[in-house]
Each structure stands twice: as C-alpha cells, then as structure tokens.
Legacy VTK file of the C-alpha trace (Angstrom):
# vtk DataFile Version 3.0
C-alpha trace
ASCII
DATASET POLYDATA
POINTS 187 float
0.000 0.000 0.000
1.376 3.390 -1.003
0.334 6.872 -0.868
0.857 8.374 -3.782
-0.388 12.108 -5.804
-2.104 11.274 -9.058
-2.579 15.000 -10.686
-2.790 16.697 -7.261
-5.398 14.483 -5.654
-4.200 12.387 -2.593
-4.455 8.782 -3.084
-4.123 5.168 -1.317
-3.004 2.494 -4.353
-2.872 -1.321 -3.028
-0.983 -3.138 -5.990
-1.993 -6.799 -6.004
-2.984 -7.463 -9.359
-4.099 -6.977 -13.232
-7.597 -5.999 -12.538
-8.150 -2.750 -10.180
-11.233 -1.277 -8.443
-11.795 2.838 -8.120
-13.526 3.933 -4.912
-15.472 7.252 -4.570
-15.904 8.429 -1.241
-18.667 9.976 0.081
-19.243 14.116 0.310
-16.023 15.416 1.466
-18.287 17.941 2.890
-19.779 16.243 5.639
-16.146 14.376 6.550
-16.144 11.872 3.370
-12.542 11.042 2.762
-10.353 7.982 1.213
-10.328 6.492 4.599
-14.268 5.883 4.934
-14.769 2.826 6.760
-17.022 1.049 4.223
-14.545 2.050 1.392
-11.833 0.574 3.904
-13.347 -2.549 4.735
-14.216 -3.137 1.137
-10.701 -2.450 -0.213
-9.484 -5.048 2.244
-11.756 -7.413 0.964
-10.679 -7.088 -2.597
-6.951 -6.919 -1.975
-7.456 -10.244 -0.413
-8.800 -11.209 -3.824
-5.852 -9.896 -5.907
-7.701 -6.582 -7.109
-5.578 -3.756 -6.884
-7.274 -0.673 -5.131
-6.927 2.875 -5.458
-9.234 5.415 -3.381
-8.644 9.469 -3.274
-9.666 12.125 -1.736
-11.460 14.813 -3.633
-10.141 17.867 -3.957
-10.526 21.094 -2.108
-12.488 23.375 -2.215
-15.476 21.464 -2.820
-16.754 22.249 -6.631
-20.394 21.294 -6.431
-19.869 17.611 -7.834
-18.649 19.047 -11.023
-14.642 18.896 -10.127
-15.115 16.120 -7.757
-16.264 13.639 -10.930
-13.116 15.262 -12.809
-10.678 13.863 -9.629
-12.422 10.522 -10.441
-12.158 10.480 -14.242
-8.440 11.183 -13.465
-7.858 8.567 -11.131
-9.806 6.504 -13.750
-7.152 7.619 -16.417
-4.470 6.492 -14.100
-5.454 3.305 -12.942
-6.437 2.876 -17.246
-2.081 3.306 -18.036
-1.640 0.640 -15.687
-4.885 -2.317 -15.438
-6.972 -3.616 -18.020
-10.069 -4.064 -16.332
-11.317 -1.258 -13.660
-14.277 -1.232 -11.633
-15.584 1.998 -10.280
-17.184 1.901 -6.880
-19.046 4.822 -4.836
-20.795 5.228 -1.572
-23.514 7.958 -1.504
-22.466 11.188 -2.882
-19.597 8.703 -4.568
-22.047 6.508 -5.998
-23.072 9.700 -8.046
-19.539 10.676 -8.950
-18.802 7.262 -9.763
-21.756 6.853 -11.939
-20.312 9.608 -14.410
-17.419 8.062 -14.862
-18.933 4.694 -15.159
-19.118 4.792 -19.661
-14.807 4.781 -18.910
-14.914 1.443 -16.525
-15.872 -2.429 -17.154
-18.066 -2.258 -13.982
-19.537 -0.393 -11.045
-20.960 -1.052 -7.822
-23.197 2.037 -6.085
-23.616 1.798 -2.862
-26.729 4.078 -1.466
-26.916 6.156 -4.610
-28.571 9.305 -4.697
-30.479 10.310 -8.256
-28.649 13.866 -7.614
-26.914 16.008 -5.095
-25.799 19.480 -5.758
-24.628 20.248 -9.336
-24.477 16.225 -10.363
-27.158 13.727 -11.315
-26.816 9.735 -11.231
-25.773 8.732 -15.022
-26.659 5.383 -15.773
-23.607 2.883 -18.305
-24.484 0.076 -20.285
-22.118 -2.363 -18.018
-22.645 -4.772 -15.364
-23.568 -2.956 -12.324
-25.000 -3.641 -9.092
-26.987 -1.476 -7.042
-26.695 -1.980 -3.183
-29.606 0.100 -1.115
-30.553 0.411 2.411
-33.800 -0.139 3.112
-34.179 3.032 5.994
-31.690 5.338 4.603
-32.290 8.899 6.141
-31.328 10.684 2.870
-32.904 9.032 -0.073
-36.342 7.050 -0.043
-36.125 3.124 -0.943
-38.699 4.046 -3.310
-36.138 6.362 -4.681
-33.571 4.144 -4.714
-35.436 1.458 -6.424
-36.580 3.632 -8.949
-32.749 4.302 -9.590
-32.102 0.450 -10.021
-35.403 -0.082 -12.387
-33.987 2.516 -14.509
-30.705 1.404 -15.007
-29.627 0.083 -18.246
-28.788 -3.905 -17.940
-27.127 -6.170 -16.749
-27.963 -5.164 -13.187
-28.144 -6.577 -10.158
-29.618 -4.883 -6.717
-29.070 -5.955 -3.015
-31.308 -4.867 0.027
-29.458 -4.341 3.227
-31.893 -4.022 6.463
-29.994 -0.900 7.263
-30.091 2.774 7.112
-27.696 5.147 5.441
-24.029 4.264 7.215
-24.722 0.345 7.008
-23.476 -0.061 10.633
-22.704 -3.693 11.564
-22.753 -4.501 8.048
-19.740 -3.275 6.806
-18.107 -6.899 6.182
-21.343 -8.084 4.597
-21.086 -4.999 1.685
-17.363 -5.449 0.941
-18.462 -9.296 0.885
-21.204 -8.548 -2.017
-18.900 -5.869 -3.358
-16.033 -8.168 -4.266
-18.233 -10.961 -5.399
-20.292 -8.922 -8.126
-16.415 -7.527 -9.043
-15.293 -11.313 -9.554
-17.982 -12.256 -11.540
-17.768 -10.186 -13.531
-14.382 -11.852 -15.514
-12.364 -9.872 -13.103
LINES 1 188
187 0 1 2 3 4 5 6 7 8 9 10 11 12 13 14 15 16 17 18 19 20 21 22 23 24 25 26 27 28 29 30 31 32 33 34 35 36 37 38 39 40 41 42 43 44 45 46 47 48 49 50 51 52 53 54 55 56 57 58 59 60 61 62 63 64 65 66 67 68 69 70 71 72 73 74 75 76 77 78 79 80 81 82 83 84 85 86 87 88 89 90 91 92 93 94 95 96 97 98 99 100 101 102 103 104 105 106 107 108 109 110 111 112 113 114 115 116 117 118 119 120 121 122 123 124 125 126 127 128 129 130 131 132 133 134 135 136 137 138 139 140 141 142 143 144 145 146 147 148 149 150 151 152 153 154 155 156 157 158 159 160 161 162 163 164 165 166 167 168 169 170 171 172 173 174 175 176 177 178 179 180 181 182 183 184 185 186
C-alpha cells in the first residue's frame, strides 16, 4: 500500500494485481474522505482477492460535484495506463460521482446512490452494475432508490441491506457482495 499524488489528488493504491477497483468516497463535505470505513473494509476485501485498489480524496475546495467527478475520471485515467479491467465503486455522494465516470470502466458497484446532489445527477452505463440500497436510509427514499435500479440500463443486479444510510454492523457483509459482483464479472 502506497500513498501516492495522481494529478494533485491524494491517493491510497494497493498493488496486487491486473484488474483494479476505483472507490469514490462519500461528500467530502460532511467528513467523506479515502479512509471511509465502508470504502476501507471493502478495499481489504478485494486486496485479499488480488484486485488492486486505489481510493482518493477529492479535492478542495469542494466544486459542487462538477470537479469532484473530474478527480475521479483522473484517477480513472491512471489506474487505465496501468490495469486492463477497472471497476468503479461509490458510496452515496460517490455513488453519483462514480456513476459519471462509469461509460470509462468495465463495472460499477453504487452503494446508497442518490439520483442527484448538488450540481451532479446519477448517469446510468451500459455495463454490469449492481446497485446496493438500504432499506431506511435517512437521505434518499427506498422508493427512490429502487426507482434508480429499475432505470438502469442492464445487466444489473440490486441488493437490500436491512440498514439505514451508514450500514453499521454490516460493513463486512457490503465489501463481501462488493467483491463478489467484481469477480464475476471476468475480473
């Protein structure tokens, strides 16, 4: 595991294999960083599985979504000069950065996606994706999040967690799912 600076963003990059996984953290306004505990747990889990990992922090100041999905379409660009299959991953207000640049990676996983927060709006991509809601999430609706999934191009898949927004005492069972959709995916 190394720290590294990929065009000014801070990033963690776990080297363990061909294949590598993106993750988005959540709004890096209300404390969302790199070192998220769901992002964590579910980096550990795919290093264990020979994925290589890289997760960032966005960068400062906050620019409404807009420059945030730029830091992620260059991390994307990096982790592109040096895997051949990426997976982009995102927990809440990184499920909708990682959904736009989605059309650049062979896979995604969104965990608690929003359909839009501040200048940025869920993008659906026409590759294998899997949509993980909580069923009492304070900030969006299942209906909402369903409606999200239903929408979305295929192939799709969508888990229901009996959880609310932070997925408390279910970390391990998300970066469980997580890796698994990433492996069958000919990862």
């Amino acid at each position: 595991m190394a720290d590294i600076v990929v065009d000014g963003i801070r990033a963690t990059y776990n080297i363990r294999g061909e294949r590598a996984a993106l993750l988005c953290p959540p709004h890096p306004l209300m404390g969302g960083s790199r070192f998220d505990v769901r992002l964590e747990r579910i980096a550990a889990e795919l290093t264990k599985r020979n994925v290589s990992v890289l997760r960032f922090d966005y960068q400062r100041p906050f620019r409404s979504g807009i420059g945030e999905v730029e830091d992620a379409k260059k991390c994307v660009a990096y982790l592109k000069d040096r895997h051949d299959k990426i997976a982009v991953i995102g927990y809440s207000f990184g499920s909708v950065v990682a959904s736009n640049v989605a059309e650049y990676c062979d896979a995604a996983v969104y965990i608690s996606p929003l359909p839009e927060i501040n200048s940025i709006y869920f993008k659906d991509a026409e590759i294998p994706k899997l949509f993980i809601i909580a069923t009492r999430d304070q900030f969006v609706s299942l209906e909402e999040s369903v409606k999200l999934y239903e929408q979305a191009s295929k192939p799709k898949e969508v888990v229901k967690v009996e959880t609310d927004h932070f997925y408390f005492g279910k970390f391990d069972f998300i970066a469980k799912i997580t890796a698994d959709f990433i492996e069958r995916q000919s990862f």
